[in-house]
N, C-alpha and C positions, 0 to 999 in steps of 0.2 A: 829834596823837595817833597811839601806831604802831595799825598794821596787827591784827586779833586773828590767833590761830594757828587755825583749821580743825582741827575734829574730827570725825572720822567713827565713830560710836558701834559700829559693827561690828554684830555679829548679833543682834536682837533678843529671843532667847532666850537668848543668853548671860549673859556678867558687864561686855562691853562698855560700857553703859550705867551701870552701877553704878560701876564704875572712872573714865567721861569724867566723873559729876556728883562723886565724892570730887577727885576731879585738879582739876578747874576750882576747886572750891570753894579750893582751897588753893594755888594758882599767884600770881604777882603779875599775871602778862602775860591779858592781852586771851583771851579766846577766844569761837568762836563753836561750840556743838554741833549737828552734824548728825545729825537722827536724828527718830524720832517725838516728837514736842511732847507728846503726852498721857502716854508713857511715862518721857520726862524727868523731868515731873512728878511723876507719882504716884514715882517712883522716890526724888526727891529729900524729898519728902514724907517716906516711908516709913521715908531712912535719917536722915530731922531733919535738912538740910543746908540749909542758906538758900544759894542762889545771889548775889553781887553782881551790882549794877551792869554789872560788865567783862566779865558772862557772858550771851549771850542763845544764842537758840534757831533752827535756819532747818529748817524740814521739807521738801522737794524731793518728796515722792510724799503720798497719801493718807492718814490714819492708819488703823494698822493695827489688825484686829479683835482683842479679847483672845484670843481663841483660835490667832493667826498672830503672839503673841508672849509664848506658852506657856514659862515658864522650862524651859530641857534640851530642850524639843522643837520643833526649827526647821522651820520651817515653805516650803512654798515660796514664799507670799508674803512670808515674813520674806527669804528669799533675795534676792529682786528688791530688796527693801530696801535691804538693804544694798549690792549695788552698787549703786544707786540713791545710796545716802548717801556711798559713796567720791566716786564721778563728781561728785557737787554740792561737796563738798568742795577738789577738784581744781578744780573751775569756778573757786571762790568765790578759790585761790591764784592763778591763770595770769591772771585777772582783774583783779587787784589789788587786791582787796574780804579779803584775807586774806594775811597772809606766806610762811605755813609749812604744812606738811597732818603733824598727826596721826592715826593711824588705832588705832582700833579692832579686836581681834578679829573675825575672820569664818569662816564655815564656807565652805572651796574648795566642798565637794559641796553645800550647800544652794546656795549660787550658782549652782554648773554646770549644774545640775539644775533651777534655778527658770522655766527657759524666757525671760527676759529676755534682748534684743536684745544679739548679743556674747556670753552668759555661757557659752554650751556650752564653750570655750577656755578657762576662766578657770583660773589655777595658781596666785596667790599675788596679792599686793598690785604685789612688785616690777615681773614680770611684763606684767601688767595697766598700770601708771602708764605701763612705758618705755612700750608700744603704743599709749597714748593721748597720750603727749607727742613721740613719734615722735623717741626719744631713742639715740643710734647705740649706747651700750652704757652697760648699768646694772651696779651691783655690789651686793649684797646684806651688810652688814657688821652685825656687833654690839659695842656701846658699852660697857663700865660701869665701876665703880673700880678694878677688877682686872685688867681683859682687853679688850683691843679685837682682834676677830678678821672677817674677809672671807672670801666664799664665793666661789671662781672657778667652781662652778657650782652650781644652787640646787634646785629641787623638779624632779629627775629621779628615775626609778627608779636602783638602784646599778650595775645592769649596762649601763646607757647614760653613764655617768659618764666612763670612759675615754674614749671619743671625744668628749666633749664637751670634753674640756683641750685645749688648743692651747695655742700660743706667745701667741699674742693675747688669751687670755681670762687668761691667768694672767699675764699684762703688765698687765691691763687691773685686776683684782681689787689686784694688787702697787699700782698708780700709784695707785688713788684711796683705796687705807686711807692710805699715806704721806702724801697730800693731806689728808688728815682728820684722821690725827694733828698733824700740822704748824698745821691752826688752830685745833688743839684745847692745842698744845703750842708757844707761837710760838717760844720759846725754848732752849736747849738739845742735844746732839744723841741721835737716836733710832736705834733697831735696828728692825728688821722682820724676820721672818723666813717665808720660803715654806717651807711641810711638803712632804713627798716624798706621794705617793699609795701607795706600796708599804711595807709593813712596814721600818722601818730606810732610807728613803728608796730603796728597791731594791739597797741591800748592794752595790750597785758593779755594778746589773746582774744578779744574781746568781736579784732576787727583783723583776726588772722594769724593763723600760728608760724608762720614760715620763717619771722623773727625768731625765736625759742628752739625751735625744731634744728634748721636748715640755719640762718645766718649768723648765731651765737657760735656754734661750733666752729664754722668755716673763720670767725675772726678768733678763736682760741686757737687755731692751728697755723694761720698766719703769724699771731705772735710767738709761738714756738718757733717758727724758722725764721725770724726775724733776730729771735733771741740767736740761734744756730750760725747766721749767717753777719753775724754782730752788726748788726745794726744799730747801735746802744743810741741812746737817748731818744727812742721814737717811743711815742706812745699809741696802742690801737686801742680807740674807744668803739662803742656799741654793741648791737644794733640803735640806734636815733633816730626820730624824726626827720626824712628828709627836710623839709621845708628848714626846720631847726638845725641841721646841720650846712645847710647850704651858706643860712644866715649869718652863720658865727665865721666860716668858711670867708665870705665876702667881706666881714670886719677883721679878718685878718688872725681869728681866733682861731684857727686851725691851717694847716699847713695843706692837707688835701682831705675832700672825700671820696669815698669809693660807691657808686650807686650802682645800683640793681639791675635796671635795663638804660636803653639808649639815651632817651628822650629826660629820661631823671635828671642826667649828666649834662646835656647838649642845651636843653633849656635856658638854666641858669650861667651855662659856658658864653651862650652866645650872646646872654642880655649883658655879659659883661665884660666880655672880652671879643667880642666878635668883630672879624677882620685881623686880629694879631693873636690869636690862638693858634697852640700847636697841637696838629694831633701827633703822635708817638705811640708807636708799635715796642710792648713792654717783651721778655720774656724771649725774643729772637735774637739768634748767634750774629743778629747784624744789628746798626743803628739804622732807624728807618723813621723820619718826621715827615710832615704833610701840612698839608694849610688845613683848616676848620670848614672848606666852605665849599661849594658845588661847582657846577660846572659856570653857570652865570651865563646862559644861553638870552638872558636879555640884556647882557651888556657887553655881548663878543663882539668884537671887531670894531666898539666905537671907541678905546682909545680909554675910558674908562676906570678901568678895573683896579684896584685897590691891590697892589706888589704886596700890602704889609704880612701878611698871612704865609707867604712865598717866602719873602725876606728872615721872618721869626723863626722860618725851618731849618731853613740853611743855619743860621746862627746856632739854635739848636744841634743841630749835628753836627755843626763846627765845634762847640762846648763839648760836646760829650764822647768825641772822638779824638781828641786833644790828648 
């Protein structure tokens, strides 16, 4: 019998929970929910959803009080929680007691904030895994029927963005979406395209050199290990035009692109796929997908909440751990 996929219910105030018990309930594959036992419950109760067989429960801390898993209002034991629930989750994969790590919604600041061993650092899910898998470079990418797009860097502020590009990161972001279209797409050949950081890819210069300088090289060295790594029929074009590559991107004329910072990526991810986009952690000795989308502190606990994002991951890492 395979392996189940690992979920980590995210923040206990949110819609995280609500989302892992619709997704489970409706998966074919194995899972195991990380998260409070008692809140599981009543959750699944509440929205009439019978769990099978293929679905159990592992709790990794205390349960917590109703009042520290308050819908909308996160708590800072709910914080500690929930990295508590990623971290057991990750155990339960590296372990071999599980294949794949889905995660759940979480709040950065309820975490950072919760005073839990490590959390004052905490930035994202991405972040957080490479440091605990001691993983030389991770990439941060989003999945769905429309778009598959890579971040070559991830939760910084905007004016630390620039120095964060380099030839290596935007190599690095370039090789493993190619990598991932490629097992997502055995056959056929693919386009990629790397966005310029500067309006109009920097107009020749005109409106910034960090195209020329910094992201030319980073996609000539991605195509050598791509070459290395046989990836044949992929093509890497740029630096382009964001806007222009998104475009072509969306009509189907490119197979992914790789953008600069966050918002480049998430923008266009969400005007078109949002609610069944996945996120995917590239470049980790695990498979690790996620839903697209927050905590949803205004729609915890009414019953609400859109599973499709939940459902897309699991599938996901059911595909890619097959």
């Amino acid at each position: 019998m395979r392996a189940p996929i690992a979920v980590s219910c995210g923040c206990p105030s949110g819609v995280g929970v609500e989302i892992a018990v619709r997704a489970a309930a409706r998966t074919r594959a194995r899972v195991v929910l990380v998260g409070d036992a008692r809140q599981i419950a009543e959750t699944a109760a509440r929205l009439g959803v019978t769990l099978a067989s293929t679905v159990t429960v592992s709790q990794p801390v205390r349960a917590l009080a109703p009042r520290d898993r308050r819908p909308g209002a996160p708590s800072q034991a709910g914080g500690r929680a929930q990295l508590a629930y990623v971290d057991h989750a990750l155990d339960l994969v590296t372990s071999g007691h599980a294949r794949a790590l889905a995660t759940g919604p979480v709040s950065k600041e309820a975490i950072a904030t919760s005073g839990a061993a490590g959390a004052a650092g905490f930035r994202g899910h991405t972040e957080h895994l490479q440091a605990r898998l001691g993983a030389d470079e991770v990439v941060m990418a989003f999945v769905s029927k429309r778009l598959a797009t890579s971040l070559v860097t991830t939760h910084l502020p905007l004016a630390e963005v620039p120095r964060a590009i380099t030839p290596a990161s935007v190599a690095s972001a370039t090789f493993w979406l190619a990598s991932l279209l490629r097992r997502l797409r055995p056959e056929g050949r693919l386009r990629v395209a790397v966005a310029g950081l500067n309006p109009h890819a920097g107009e020749g210069g005109l409106l910034g050199d960090e195209e020329a300088r910094v992201i030319a090289p980073g996609v000539a060295t991605a195509a050598r290990r791509a070459a290395a790594a046989g990836l044949g029929g992929v093509s890497l074009e740029g630096p382009i035009g964001a806007e222009t590559a998104y475009r072509l991107a969306a009509r189907g004329e490119l197979a992914g692109v790789v953008a600069m910072y966050h918002d480049q990526a998430t923008v266009p991810m969400k005007l078109l796929s949002f609610g069944d986009a996945v996120n995917i952690s590239l470049g980790l000795p695990i498979v690790r997908t996620s839903v697209d989308h927050g905590t949803g502190y205004d729609k915890a606990g009414t019953g609400t909440a859109d599973p499709r994002g939940m459902l897309s991951a699991l599938r996901l890492a059911d595909a890619l751990t097959r």
